[in-house]
VOGU-3710 file (C-alpha; in Angstrom, 3 decimals, decimal comma):
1> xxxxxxxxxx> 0,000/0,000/0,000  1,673/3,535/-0,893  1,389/5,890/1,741  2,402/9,575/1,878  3,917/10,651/5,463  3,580/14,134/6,093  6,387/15,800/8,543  5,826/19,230/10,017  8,532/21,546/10,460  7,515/21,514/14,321
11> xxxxxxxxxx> 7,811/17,671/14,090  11,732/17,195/13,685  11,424/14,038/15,679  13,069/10,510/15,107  10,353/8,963/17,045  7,347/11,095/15,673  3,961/8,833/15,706  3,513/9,456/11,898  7,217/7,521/11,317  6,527/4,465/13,509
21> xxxxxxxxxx> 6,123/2,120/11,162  7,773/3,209/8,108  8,657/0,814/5,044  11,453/2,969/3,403  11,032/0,456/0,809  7,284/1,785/-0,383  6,638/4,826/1,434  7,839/8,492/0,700  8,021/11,385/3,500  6,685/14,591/2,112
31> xxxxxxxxxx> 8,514/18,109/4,401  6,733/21,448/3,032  8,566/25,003/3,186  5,493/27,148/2,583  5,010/30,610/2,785  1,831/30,909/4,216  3,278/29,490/7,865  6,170/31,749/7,695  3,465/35,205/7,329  0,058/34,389/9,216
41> xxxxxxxxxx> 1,777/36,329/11,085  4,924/38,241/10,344  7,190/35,584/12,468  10,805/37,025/13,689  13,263/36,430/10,889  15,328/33,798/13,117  12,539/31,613/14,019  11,688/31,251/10,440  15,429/30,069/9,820  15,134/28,232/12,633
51> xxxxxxxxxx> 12,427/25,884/11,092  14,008/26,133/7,621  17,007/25,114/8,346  15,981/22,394/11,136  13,927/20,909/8,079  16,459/20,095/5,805  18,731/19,055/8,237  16,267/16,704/8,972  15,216/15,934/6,011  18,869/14,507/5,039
61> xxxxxxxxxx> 18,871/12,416/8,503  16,176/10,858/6,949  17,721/10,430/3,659  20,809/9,051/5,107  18,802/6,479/6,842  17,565/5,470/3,024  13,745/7,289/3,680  12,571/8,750/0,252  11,790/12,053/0,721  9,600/14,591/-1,139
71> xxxxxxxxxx> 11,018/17,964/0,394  9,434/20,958/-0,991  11,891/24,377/-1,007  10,150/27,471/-0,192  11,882/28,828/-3,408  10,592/26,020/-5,464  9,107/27,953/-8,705  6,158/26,079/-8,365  5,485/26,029/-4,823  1,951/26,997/-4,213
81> xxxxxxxxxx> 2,696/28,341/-0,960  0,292/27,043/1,303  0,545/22,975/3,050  -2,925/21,967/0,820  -1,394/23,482/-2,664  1,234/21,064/-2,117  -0,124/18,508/-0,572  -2,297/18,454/-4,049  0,643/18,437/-6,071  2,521/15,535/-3,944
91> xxxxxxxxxx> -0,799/13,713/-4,311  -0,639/13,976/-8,047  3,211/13,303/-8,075  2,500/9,943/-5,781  -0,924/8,910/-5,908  -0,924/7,481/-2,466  -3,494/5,035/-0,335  -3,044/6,509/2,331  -1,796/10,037/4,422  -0,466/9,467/7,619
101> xxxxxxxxxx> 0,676/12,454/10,190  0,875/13,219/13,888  -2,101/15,482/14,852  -0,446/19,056/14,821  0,323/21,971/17,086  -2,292/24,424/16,173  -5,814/24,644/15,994  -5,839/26,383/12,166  -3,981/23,130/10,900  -5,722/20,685/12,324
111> xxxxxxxxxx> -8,966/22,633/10,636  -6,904/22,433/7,390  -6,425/18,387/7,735  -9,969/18,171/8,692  -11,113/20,066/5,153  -8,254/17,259/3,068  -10,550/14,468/4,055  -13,003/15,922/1,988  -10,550/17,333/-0,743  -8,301/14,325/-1,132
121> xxxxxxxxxx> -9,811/10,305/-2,210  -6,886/8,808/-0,128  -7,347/7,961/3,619  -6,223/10,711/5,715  -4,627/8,507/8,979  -3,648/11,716/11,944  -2,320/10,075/14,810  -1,602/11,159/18,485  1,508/13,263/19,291  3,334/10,824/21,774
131> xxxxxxxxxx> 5,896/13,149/22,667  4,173/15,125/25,753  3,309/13,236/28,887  0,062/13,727/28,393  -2,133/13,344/25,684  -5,211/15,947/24,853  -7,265/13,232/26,031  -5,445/12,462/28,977  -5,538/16,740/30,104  -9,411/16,388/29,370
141> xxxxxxxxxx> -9,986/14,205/31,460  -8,233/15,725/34,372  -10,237/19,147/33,583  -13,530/16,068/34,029  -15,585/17,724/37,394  -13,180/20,592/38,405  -14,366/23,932/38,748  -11,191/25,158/38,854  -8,073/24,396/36,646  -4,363/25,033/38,700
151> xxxxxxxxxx> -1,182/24,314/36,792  -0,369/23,271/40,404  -3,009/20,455/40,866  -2,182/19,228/37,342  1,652/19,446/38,046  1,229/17,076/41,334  -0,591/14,870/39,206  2,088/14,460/36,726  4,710/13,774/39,248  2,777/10,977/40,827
161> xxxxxxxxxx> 1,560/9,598/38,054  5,090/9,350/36,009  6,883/8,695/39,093  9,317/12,353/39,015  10,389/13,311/42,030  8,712/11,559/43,978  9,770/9,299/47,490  7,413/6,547/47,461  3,990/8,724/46,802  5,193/12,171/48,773
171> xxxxxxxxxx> 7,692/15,077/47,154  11,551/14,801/46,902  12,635/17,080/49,868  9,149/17,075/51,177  7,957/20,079/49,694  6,196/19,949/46,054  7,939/23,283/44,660  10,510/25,656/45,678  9,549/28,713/44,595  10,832/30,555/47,530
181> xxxxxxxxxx> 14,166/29,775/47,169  13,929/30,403/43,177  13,751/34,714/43,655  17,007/36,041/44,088  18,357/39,145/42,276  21,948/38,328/40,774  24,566/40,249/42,899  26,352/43,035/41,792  29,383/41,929/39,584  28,349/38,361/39,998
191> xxxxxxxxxx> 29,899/36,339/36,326  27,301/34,298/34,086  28,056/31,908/32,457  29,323/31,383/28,629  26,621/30,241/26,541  27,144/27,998/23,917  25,608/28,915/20,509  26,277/26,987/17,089  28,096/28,332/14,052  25,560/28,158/10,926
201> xxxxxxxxxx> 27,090/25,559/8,522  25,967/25,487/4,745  22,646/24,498/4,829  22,056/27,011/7,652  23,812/30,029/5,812  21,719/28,956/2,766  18,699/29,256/4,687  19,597/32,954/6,205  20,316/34,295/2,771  16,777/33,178/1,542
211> xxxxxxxxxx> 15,082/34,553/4,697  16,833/37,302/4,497  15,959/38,489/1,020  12,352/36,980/1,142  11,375/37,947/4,445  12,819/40,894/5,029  9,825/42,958/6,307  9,786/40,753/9,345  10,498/41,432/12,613  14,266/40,833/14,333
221> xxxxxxxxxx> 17,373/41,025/13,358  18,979/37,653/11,379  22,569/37,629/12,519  24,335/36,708/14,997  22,432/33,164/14,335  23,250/30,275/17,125  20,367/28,180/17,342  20,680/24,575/17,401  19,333/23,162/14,111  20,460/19,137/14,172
231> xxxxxxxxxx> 19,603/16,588/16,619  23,464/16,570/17,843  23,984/19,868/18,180  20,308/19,953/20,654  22,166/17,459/22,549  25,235/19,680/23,031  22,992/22,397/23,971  21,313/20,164/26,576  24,613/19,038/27,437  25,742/22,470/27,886
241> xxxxxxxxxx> 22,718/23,734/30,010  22,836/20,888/32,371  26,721/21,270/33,592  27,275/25,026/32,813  23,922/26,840/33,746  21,193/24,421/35,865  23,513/24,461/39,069  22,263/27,908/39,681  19,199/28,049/37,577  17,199/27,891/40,810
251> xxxxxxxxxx> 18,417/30,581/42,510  18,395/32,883/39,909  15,543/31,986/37,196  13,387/35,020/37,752  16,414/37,161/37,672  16,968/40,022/35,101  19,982/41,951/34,080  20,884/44,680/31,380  22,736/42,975/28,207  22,298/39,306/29,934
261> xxxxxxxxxx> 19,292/37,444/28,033  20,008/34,115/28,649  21,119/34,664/32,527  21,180/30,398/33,683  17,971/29,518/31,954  18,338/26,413/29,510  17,491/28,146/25,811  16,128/24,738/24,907  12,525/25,804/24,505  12,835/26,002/20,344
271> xxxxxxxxxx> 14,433/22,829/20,109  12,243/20,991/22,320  9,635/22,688/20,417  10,239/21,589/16,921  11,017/18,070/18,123  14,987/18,128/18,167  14,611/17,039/21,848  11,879/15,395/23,583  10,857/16,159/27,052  11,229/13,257/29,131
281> xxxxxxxxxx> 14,875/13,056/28,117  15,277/16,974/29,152  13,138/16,314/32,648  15,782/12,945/32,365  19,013/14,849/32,317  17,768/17,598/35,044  16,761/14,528/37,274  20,038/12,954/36,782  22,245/15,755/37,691  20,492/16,273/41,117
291> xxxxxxxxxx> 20,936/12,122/41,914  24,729/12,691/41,252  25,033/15,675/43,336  25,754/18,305/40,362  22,350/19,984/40,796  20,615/20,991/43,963  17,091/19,867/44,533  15,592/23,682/43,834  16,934/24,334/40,835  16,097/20,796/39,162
301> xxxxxxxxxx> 12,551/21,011/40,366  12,244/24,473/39,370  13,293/23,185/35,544  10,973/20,517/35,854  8,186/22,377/36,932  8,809/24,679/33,519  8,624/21,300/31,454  6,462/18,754/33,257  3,980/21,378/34,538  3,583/24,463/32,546
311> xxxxxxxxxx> 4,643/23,056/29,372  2,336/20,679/29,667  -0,761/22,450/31,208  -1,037/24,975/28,691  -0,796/22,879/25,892  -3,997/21,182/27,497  -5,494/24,126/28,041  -4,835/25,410/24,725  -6,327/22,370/22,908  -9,620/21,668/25,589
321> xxxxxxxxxx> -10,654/25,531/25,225  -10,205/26,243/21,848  -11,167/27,973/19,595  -13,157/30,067/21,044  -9,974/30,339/23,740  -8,306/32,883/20,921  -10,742/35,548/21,675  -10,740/35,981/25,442  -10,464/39,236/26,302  -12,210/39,102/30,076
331> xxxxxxxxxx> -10,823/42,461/30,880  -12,245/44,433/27,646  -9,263/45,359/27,450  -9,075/47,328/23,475  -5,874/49,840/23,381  -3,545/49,119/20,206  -0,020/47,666/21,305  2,546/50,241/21,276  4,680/50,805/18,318  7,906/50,389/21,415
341> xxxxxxxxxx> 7,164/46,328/21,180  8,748/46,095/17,552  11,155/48,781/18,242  12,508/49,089/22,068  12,629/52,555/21,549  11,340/53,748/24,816  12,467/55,604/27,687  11,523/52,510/29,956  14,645/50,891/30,402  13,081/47,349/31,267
351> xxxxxxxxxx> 10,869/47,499/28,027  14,041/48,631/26,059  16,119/45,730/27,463  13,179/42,557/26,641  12,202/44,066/23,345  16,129/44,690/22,036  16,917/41,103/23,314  13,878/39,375/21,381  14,682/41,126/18,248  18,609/40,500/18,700
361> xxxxxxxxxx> 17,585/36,874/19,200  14,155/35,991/18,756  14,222/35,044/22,593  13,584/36,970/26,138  13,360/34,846/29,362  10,035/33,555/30,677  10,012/36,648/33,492  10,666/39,360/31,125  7,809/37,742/29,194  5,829/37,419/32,128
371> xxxxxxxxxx> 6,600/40,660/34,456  7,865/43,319/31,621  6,381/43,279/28,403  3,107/41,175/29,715  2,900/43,008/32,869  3,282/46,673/30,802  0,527/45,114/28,577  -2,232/43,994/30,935  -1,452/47,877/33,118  -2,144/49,424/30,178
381> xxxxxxxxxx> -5,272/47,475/28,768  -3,637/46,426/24,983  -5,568/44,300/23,042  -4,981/40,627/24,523  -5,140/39,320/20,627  -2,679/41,830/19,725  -0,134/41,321/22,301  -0,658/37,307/21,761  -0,322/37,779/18,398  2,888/39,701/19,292
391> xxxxxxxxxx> 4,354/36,944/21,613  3,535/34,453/18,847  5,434/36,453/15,848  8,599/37,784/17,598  9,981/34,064/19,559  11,569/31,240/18,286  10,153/28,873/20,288  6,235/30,103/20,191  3,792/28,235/18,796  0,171/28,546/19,254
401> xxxxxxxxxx> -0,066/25,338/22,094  1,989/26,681/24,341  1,861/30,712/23,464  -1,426/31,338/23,640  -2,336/29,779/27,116  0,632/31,502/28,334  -0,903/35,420/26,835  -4,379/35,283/27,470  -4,396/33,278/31,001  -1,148/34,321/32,541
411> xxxxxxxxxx> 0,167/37,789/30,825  -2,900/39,782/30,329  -5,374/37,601/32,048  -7,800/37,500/29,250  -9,479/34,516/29,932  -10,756/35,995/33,211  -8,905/33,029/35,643  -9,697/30,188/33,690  -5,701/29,473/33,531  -4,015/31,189/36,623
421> xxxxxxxxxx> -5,129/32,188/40,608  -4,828/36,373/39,552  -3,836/38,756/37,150  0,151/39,323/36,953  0,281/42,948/37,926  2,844/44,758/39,745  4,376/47,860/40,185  7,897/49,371/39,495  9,010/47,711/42,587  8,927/44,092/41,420
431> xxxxxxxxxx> 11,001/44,374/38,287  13,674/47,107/40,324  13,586/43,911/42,874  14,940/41,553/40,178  16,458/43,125/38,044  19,603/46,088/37,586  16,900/48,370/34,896  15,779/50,650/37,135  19,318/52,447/38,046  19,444/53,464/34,562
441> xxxxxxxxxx> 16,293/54,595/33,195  14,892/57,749/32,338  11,985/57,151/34,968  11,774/57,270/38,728  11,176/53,556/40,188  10,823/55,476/43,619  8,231/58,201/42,485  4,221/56,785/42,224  2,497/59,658/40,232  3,756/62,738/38,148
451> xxxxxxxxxx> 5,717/62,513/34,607  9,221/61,426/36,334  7,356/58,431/37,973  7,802/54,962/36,681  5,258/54,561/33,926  4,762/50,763/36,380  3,402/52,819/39,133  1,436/55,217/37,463  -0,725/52,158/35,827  -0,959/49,751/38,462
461> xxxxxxxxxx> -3,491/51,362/40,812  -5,486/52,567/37,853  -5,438/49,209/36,686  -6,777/47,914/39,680  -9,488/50,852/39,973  -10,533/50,273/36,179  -11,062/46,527/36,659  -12,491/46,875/40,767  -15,229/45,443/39,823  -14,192/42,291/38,344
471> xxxxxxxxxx> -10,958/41,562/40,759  -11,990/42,919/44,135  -13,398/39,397/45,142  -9,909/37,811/44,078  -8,962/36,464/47,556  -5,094/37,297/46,225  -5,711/40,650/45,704  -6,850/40,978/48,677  -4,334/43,580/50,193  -4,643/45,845/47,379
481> xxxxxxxxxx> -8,243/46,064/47,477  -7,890/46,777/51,219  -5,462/49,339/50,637  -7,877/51,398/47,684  -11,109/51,136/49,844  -9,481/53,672/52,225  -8,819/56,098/49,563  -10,605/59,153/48,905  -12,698/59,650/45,574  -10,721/62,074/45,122
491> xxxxxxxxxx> -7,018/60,421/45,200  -8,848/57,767/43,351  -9,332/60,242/40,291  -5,862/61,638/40,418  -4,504/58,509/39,939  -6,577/57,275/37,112  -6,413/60,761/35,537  -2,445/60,306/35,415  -2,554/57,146/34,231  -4,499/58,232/31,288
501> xxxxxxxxxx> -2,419/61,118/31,028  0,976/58,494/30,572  -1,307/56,262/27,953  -2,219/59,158/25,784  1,431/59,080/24,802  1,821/55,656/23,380  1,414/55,333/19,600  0,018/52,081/17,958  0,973/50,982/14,740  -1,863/50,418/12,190
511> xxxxx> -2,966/46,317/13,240  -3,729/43,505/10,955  -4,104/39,906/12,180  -0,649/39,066/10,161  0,790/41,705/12,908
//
C-alpha cells in the first residue's frame, strides 16, 4: 500500500507517531517550506530560519537512513505556498493510499487536515503526538468535574503519576515546589556563564540568505544566528545547560539583568519545540544531575516544573478551550499595542532591554515575558489578541499550544482566571527587585504619580481601579483592594487621571491579524 507521510517543520522528531512504522522500501516522507506558515503572522526572521534550516537538516537524517523524501523548497518555482497546494501536487506526483501524520500543534492546521478528508480520495490517517506526557485526552480528562483548573493540581498529578520526584507517593525534599528559594536578584558583579551557541554551517547560511531576502519585512534582526538546528547539536545544547547553567538556575531563574538574556535559563525551549529534543529526556538529564550531586534539589525542580507542569498544562489548556480560547479578552481590554514592542525605543529601560533582546535573538526569558512586556501590557489594557499575536510572531520557540495559554491566562489575564489564581500585575518595585533596569532609566522607580514616575506605578493602581469590579473578590488581591477602599474619591481620580495622562502618549501601529 503507498502511503504519503507528512512531517511538520515543528515535528523534527526521530520517534514522531507518523514515522513508527515506516517501510522505506514503499513509502515516501513529504517536508513542506510554505510561505503561508512563515506570514500568518509576520514571524521574527530567526525563528523562520530556525524551522528552515531544522527541516532540511532533517530531512537529510532521513535520507541518510535510506527514507525517500519529497522535500518541498520554499523557493521552489512552483510552490503553491500554502501545506494543501502542495499537498495536491505531492498527491498527483505519488498517488498514495493513504496520508499518515501526527495530529499538529495548532488549531488552524488541524482545521486544514480536517477540510483534506473531503478534498483528497486517499485515507487521511492523523495520529496522536506521543511526545508530551500527556495526551489531549489524557488533560481532558483531568479538567472532568473541576471547577477550577491550577497548573499546580495538574503538576502534582504528573509527578505521581510518572513517578518524578517523587519518594514513594510524597515530594523529593518534602515540599512539592521551591519557589521561595527560586527569587534572588543576581549580585552586583556576579559572572554568568558562557553560553554555547552553534556556528551556521551550509545548509544554515543557505537558509539565512533566503530569509533574508524573502522575508525581510519581518520582525528581528537575522545575525548573529546560534540556534541549534540538528539533533546533535540539541544534545550539546542540553549538554551544555545541564553542567554550565542548571547548578544555579534555581536561585536565579526570575532574575533580570541589562545585556544578559540568557542569565542560567536552559534556551532549549525552540528545540524541544520543533522536536529536536523530547521532554522526558530533558526532565531525564535535570533529574540525573540532582541524583549525582551536580544539581541541587531547587533548581532541578524548578526546571521541571517549567517542562512537566507548565509546558504541559497549557498545551492542554490550549487544545480543551479552543477555539473560542483565541478571543478571550475578560478584561475588555481594546488599546492598540505600542509601536515600542517592535522597536525598544522607549524611555523605559526594562521594556528597552526585553524588546532589544527578542529582536537581537528571537528570545527573552520567561520573566521578562511574564513581568515586563506582559505586565506593561495587561497595566495598560492592549488588546490581549494583539499582544498574543505579538508573543507568537517575535519568539523562536512560540507556537500557538503553548503561546497562547501563556498570553491570554497568565500575561494579560484574558481569559478571566480560567488558567491562573490572579492577574500578573505589579508595580515598578517588582522588576527594580529583580532586576539592575531601574538604576538606569529615564523614569523614577521610587516616584508613584507625576511625569518622572515609573510609567509601572502610574498604571498599576489605575489598573486595579478600572477593573475593581471584576478583581476585588480575588482572595489574592486581597491587600490591594484593602489598601484602595481607604482612599478618597478624590485620590482615586488623580490617579486614574495620570494614568491616562501616561497612555495618551503611546502610539500604535496600524494592526492587521498578520501583525
Amino acid at each position: 500500500m503507498s502511503t504519503l507521510r507528512i512531517v511538520l517543520g515543528d515535528q523534527l522528531s526521530r520517534g514522531l507517531s507518523a514515522l513508527s512504522d515506516l517501510d522505506t522500501d514503499a513509502d515516501t516522507v513529504l517536508m513542506m517550506e510554505v510561505a503561508k506558515e512563515g506570514t500568518y503572522v509576520r514571524h521574527h526572521k530567526q525563528k523562520i530560519a530556525l524551522i528552515l534550516s531544522a527541516m532540511r537538516h532533517f530531512a537529510e537524517d532521513l535520507r541518510e537512513r535510506g527514507v525517500n523524501v519529497d522535500y518541498v523548497r520554499l523557493d521552489d518555482a512552483d510552490n503553491t505556498g500554502t501545506f494543501t497546494g502542495e499537498l495536491e501536487r505531492a498527491v498527483a506526483r505519488h498517488n498514495p493510499e493513504r496520508i499518515i501524520l501526527t495530529e499538529p500543534g495548532e488549531w488552524r492546521v488541524e482545521q486544514m487536515i480536517g477540510d483534506w478528508r473531503e478534498r483528497f480520495d486517499a485515507e487521511i490517517i492523523v495520529r496522536p503526538d506521543q511526545r508530551f506526557f500527556a495526551s489531549r485526552d489524557r488533560f481532558a480528562q483531568w479538567t472532568r468535574g473541576r471547577r477550577q483548573w491550577r497548573m499546580e493540581h495538574f503538576y502534582r498529578e504528573m509527578r505521581r503519576e510518572h513517578d518524578i520526584l517523587m519518594d514513594g507517593d510524597q515530594p523529593e525534599g518534602g515540599r512539592w515546589n521551591f519557589d521561595a528559594e527560586n527569587r534572588r536578584k543576581l549580585p552586583a558583579g556576579h559572572a554568568l556563564p558562557h553560553r554555547r551557541r552553534f556556528r551556521p554551517d551550509g545548509i544554515t547560511a543557505e537558509v539565512l540568505a533566503l530569509v533574508g531576502a524573502r522575508f525581510a519585512d519581518h520582525p528581528g534582526r537575522l545575525e548573529p544566528f546560534g540556534w541549534p538546528v540538528t539533533r546533535t547539536e540539541a544534545l550539546a545544547a542540553l549538554r551544555h545547560f545541564i553542567e554550565e547553567a542548571l547548578p544555579s538556575f534555581g536561585d536565579y531563574q526570575d532574575a533580570m539583568k541589562r545585556g544578559a538574556p540568557f542569565v542560567y535559563h536552559s534556551l532549549l525551549s525552540p528545540a524541544l519545540n520543533i522536536g529536536l529534543l523530547e521532554p522526558r529526556e530533558v526532565c531525564e538529564a535535570a533529574l540525573k544531575a540532582w541524583r549525582e550531586g551536580h544539581a541541587p534539589l531547587n533548581a532541578v525542580e524548578g526546571f521541571v516544573r517549567q517542562i512537566l507542569g507548565w509546558r504541559e498544562y497549557v498545551r492542554g489548556v490550549y487544545w480543551t478551550l479552543m477555539p473560542d480560547y483565541a478571543q478571550s479578552n475578560a478584561l475588555e481590554a481594546e488599546r492598540p499595542l505600542p509601536d515600542f514592542y517592535w522597536t525598544g525605543e522607549t524611555p523605559m529601560r526594562c521594556i528597552s532591554e526585553a524588546v532589544g533582546q527578542t529582536m537581537d535573538h528571537a528570545y527573552s526569558h520567561h520573566i521578562q515575558r511574564l513581568m515586563v512586556t506582559g505586565n506593561f501590557a495587561l497595566l495598560a489594557g492592549i488588546s490581549p489578541r494583539q499582544v498574543e499575536r505579538w508573543y507568537l510572531a517575535v519568539y523562536a520557540d512560540a507556537f500557538e499550544w503553548v503561546e497562547m495559554a501563556n498570553t491570554l491566562g497568565m500575561a494579560t489575564f484574558a481569559d478571566g482566571g480560567r488558567m491562573a489564581s490572579k492577574p500578573y500585575a505589579a508595580s515598578g518595585a517588582y522588576i527594580d527587585r529583580m532586576s539592575d533596569f531601574c538604576g538606569r532609566c529615564a523614569y523614577d522607580v521610587k516616584q508613584k504619580s507625576g511625569p518622572d514616575a515609573c510609567p509601572f506605578n502610574r498604571l498599576y493602581w489605575a489598573f486595579l481601579i478600572r477593573n475593581e469590579e471584576r478583581l476585588k473578590d480575588n482572595p489574592r488581591l486581597a491587600m490591594p483592594y484593602r489598601t484602595l477602599k481607604a482612599w478618597e474619591a478624590a485620590r482615586r481620580r488623580e490617579i486614574v487621571a495620570d494614568a491616562e495622562q501616561f497612555l495618551s502618549t503611546l502610539k500604535g501601529h496600524e494592526w492587521n491579524e498578520a501583525g
